[in-house]
PAPABA-580618 format. One record per residue (C-alpha): z, y, x. Coordinates in steps of 0.05 Angstrom, whole numbers, padded with zeros to 5 digits, always signed. Each point is the difference from the previous one (the first is absolute). Example, Ala and Ser with C-alpha at 12.3 -4.5 7.8 and 13.67 -1.06 7.14 Angstrom:
BEGIN
+00156-00090+00246-00013+00069+00027
***
This chain:
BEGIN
+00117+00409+00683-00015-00068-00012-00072-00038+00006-00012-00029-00072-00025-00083+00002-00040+00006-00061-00034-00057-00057-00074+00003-00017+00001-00014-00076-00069-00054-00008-00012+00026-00076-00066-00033-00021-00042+00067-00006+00022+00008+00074-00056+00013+00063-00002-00050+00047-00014+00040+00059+00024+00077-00003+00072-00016+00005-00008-00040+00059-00047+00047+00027+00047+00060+00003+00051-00046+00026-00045-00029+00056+00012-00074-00020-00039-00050-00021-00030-00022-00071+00036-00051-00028-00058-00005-00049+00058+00007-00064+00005+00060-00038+00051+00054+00029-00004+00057-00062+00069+00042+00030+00049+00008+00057+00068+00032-00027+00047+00039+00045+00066+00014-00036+00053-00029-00033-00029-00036-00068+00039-00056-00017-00071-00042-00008-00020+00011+00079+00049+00041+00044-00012+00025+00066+00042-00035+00049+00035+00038+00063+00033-00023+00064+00060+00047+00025+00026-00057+00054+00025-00055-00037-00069-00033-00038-00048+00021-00050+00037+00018-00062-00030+00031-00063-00009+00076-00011+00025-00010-00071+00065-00026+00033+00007+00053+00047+00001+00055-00055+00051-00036-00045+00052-00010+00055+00003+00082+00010-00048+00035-00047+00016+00075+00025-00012-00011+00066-00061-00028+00002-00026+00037-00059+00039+00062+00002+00050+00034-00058-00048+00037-00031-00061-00064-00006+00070-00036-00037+00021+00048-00036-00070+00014-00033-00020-00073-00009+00049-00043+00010+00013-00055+00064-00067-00027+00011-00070+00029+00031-00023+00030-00055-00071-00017+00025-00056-00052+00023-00055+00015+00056-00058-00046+00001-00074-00005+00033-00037-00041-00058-00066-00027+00012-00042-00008-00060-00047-00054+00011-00013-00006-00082+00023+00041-00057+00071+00004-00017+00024+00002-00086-00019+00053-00024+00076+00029-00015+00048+00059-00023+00077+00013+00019+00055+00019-00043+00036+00072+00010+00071-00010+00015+00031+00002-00078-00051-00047-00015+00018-00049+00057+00076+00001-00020-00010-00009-00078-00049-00055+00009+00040-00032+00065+00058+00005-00051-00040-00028-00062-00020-00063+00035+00068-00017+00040+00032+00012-00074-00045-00047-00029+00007-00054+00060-00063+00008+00020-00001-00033+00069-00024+00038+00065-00052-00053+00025-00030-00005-00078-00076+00014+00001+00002+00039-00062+00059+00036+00036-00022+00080+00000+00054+00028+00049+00034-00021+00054+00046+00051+00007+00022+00069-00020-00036+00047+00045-00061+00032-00007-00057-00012+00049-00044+00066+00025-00049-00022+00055-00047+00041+00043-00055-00045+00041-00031+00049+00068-00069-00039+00017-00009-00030+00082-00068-00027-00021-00054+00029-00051+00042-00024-00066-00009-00005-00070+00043-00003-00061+00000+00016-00073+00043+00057-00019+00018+00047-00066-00040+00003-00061-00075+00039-00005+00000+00045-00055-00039-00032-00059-00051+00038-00001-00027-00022+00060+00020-00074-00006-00042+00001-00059-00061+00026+00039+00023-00061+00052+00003-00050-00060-00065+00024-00037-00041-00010+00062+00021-00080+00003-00049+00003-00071+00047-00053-00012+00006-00006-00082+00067-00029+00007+00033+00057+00028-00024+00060-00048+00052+00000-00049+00033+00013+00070-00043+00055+00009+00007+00031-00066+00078+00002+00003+00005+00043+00067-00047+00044-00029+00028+00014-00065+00079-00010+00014+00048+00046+00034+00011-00021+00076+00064-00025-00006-00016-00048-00063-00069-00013+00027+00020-00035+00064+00056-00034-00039-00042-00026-00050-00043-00025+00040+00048-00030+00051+00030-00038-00058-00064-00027-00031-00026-00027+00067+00070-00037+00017+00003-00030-00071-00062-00025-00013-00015-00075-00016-00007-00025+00077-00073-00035-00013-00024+00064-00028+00022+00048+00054-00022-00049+00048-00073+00007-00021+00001+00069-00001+00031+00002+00071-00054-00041+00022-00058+00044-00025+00040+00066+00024+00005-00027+00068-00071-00032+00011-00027+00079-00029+00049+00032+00050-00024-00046+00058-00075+00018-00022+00022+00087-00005+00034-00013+00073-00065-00010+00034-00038+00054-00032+00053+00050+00033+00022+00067-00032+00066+00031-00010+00033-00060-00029-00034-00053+00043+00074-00014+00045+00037-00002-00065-00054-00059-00035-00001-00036+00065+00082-00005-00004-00001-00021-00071-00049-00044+00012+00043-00029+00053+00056-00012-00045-00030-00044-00044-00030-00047+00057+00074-00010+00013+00020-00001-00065-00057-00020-00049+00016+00018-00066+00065+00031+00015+00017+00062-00054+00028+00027+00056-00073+00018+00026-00005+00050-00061+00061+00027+00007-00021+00024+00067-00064+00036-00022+00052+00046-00030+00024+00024+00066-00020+00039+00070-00032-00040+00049+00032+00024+00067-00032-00006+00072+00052+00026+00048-00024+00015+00075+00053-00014+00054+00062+00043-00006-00021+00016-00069+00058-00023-00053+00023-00008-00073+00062+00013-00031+00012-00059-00060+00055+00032-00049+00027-00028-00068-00049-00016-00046-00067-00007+00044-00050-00060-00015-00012-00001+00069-00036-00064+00052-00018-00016+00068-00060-00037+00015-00016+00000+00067+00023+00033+00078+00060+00009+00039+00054+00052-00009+00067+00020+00013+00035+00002-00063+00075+00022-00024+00031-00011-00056+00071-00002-00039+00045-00061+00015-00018-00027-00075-00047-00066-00023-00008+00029-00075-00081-00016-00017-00035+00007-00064-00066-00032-00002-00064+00030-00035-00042-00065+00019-00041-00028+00069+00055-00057+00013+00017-00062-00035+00070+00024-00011+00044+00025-00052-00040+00065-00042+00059+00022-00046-00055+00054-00040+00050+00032-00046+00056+00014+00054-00056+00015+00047-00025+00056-00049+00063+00028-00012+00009+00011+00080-00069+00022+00003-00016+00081+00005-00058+00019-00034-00030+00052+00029-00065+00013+00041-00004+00038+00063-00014+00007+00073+00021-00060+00036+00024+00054+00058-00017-00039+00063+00057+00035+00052-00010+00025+00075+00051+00021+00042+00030+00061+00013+00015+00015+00073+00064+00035+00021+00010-00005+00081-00042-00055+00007+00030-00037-00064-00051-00021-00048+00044-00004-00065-00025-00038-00068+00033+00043-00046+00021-00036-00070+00054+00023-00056+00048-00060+00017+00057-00001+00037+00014-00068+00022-00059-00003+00054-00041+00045+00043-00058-00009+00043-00026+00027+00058-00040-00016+00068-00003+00031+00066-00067-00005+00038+00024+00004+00068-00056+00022+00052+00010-00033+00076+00029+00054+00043+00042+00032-00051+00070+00021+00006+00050-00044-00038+00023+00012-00067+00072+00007-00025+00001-00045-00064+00078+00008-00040+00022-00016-00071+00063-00009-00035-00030-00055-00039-00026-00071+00015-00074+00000+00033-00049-00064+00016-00053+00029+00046-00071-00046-00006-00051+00010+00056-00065-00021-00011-00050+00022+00046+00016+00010+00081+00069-00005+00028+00064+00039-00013+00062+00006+00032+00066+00022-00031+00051+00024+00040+00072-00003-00014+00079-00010+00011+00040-00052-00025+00035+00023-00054+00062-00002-00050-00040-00065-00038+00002-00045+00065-00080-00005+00011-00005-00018+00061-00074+00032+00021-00004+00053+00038-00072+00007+00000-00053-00050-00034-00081-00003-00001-00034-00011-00059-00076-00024-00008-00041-00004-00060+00036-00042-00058+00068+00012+00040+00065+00042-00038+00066+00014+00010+00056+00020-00035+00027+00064+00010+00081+00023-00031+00019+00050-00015+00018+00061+00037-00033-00031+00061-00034+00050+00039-00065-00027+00034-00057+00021+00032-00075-00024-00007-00053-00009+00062-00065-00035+00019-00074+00001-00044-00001-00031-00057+00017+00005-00078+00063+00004-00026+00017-00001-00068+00082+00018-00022+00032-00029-00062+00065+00033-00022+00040+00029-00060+00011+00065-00028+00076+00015-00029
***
């Protein structure tokens, strides 16, 4: 096992204190939105096995099965299929969607065909992998996720007694779910800008006024209201008041699949993902909005945005999600308690983030050199695979590996 150096990411939207707060350091009084652990091309993890710090990424690609095992190659090729972060929302993120995996390759396809280069702006995909995400809360933390059924959006809408938005109103009414949300979505992305503008700014004062009168929708106002203090007249603001507002309590998560309008606003969380950069963008960001791609990738359909809790099985607490290329679980280990045998035959990066841990181990076949290592809050390692370990101590513990 190998202790992971690891790069804070200082996004713009980024807090400038919970990331240095788990890690114990001090504020540098810059943004730091995400610290990666893994093997991305963009940030990797760097390792010391005796002779320097050398990338993770580099590690893998001199001997692929041994550090990731036969079957995690086999099933997705030589590379960490995934990406483990703790992102601190200090402001909202874009409000976004991800392609499914045939829609990643054609489009990744389409663009290098047409020469399309990968630093363009107007560039939709980055590669040709699809990008599931699930996002497990460490603070009180809210996000946008999956569309309300119309119905009750256009109770939400009608309340704002904002003239602008009835013919809003009348279309999830009157329409069938599926083409009601489109609709909709479509209309608010391609409207003239100065129009849509106005009517964001009298939807947001309205939902700023509802949030202080309370009620069932009160959370929900207050974040839209938010929105369009950080992005006045951004469409994007209407395009959320189609979805869930989400307040996830620590250890609480969401799974993001194909297809989900889904966006952070504010807290800290743990949050792992498929090694892929492939964004669409429904609106809150001054970048690239690509509306008829982005409505092709969209799904439209309403639902439950199915906030996830774990499942404990001797003392792991599992996240269960229908992907295979990542997994996550924790282990809340009490002081006193006997240590735990911790083995897979694919890769693992293990993330404390409350207490202190200690993994136990041999020096194996890979040539890590740590027999045992500590980990605080905000401190990983890298585990191979088929190294057999054992976890002590009080603390938090969160695991990060593959399923092939």
């Amino acid at each position: 096992m190998d202790r992971l150096a690891n790069t804070v990411r200082p996004y713009a939207w980024g807090s400038t204190t919970a990331i240095p707060e788990l890690l114990g350091t001090a504020p540098t009084g810059e943004p730091q939105a995400e610290l990666w652990m893994g093997a991305h091309p963009g940030a990797p993890s760097r390792i010391d096995r005796g002779a320097g710090p050398v990338s993770l990424a580099e590690v893998i690609d001199a001997a692929p099965e041994t550090e990731l095992g036969p079957d995690t190659v086999r099933a997705f090729g030589p590379r960490l299929p995934f990406l483990l972060k703790v992102l601190a929302a200090g402001a909202p993120l874009s409000l976004q969607v991800h392609p499914d995996l045939t829609q990643a390759k054609e489009g990744f396809a389409d663009e290098e065909r047409r020469g399309v280069p990968l630093d363009a702006g107007h560039r939709n995909y980055k590669d040709a992998n699809h990008k599931p995400e699930l996002i497990c809360a460490l603070t009180p933390f809210d996000g946008l996720c999956g569309f309300r059924h119309p119905a009750q959006t256009a109770d939400l809408l009608e309340a704002l007694d904002v003239d602008d938005l009835k013919p809003y109103v009348d279309i999830l009414r009157a329409s069938p779910e599926q083409d009601a949300l489109r609709e909709v979505l479509t209309a608010v992305l391609s409207a003239e800008p100065h129009e849509i503008a106005h009517t964001v700014e009298r939807a947001a004062l309205a939902a700023a006024q509802l949030a202080t009168k309370g009620g069932e929708h009160a959370d929900a106002y207050a974040a839209y209201a938010g929105l369009a203090h950080h992005f006045p007249g951004d469409p994007g603001v209407l395009a959320a008041m189609l979805l869930h507002h989400v307040r996830l309590q620590p250890g609480e998560a969401l799974f993001l699949g194909a297809g989900i309008p889904h966006a952070y606003l504010s807290g800290l969380g743990v949050e792992l993902m498929a090694n892929s950069d492939n964004v669409l963008r429904c609106g809150l960001t001054p970048k690239h909005v690509d509306v008829p791609e982005l409505l092709r990738v969209v799904r439209f359909e309403a639902g439950d945005p199915g906030v996830l809790r774990p499942e404990a099985v001797d003392g792991e607490e599992t996240y269960e999600t229908p992907i295979d290329e990542f997994r996550l679980s924790r282990f809340v280990l009490a002081p006193g308690a006997a240590p735990r045998p911790l083995h897979s035959r694919t890769p693992q990066i293990l993330l404390c983030t409350a207490g202190t841990v200690r993994l136990h181990g041999a020096t194996g076949a890979t040539g890590a050199t740590a027999a045992e290592l500590t980990l605080a809050p905000g401190e990983s390692a890298f585990v191979p695979a088929d190294e057999r370990l054992t976890l002590s101590g009080e603390g938090t513990l969160f695991r990060a590996t593959v399923i092939a």
